[in-house]
C-alpha positions in Angstrom: 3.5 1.9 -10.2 1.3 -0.4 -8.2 0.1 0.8 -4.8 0.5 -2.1 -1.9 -2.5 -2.5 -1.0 -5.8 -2.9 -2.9 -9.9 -1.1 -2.3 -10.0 -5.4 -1.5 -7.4 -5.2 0.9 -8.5 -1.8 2.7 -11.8 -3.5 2.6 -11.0 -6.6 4.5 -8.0 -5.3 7.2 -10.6 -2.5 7.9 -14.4 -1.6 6.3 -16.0 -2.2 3.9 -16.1 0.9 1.9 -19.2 3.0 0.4 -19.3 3.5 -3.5 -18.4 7.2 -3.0 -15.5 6.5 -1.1 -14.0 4.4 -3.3 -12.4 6.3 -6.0 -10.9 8.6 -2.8 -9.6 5.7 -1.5 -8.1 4.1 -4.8 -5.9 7.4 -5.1 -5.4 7.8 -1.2 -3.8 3.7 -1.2 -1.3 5.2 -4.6 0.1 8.1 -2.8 0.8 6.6 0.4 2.5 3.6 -1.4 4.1 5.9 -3.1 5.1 7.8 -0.5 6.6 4.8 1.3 9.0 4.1 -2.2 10.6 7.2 -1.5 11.3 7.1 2.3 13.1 4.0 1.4 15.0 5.1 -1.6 16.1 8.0 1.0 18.0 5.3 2.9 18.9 3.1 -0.4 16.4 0.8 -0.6 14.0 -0.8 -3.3 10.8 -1.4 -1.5 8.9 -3.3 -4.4 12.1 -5.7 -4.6 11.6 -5.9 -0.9 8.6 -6.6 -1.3 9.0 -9.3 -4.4 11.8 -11.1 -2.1 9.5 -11.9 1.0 5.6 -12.5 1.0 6.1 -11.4 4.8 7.3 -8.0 4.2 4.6 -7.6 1.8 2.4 -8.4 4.3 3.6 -5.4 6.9 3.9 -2.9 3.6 0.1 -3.9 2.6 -0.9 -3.3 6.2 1.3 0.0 6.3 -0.6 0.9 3.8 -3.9 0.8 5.1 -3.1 2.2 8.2 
């Protein structure tokens, strides 16, 4: 699956990045948003559905994310 947030994304809401912190950062974003998928399945929900319904939600999850 997708992470939530992009190296674009991390880039902009924080710093921008140096080449060798990139790839850490690409796998870093994946297991954090996956991570968040299954807190929320633990209580029943479908975070990317959450996520597909509401352009605001996204926006919290992205940020979330890069946190």
């Amino acid at each position: 699956m997708d992470a939530f947030a992009t190296i674009e994304d991390l880039e902009t809401l924080w710093r921008p990045l140096k080449d060798s912190e990139k790839e850490r950062a690409v796998a870093l974003l994946e297991v954090v948003s996956d991570s968040l998928r299954v807190e929320a399945k633990k209580v029943n929900k479908n975070l990317d559905a959450l996520i597909d319904e509401s352009v605001s939600y996204a926006s919290v999850v992205k940020s979330v994310v890069v946190d």
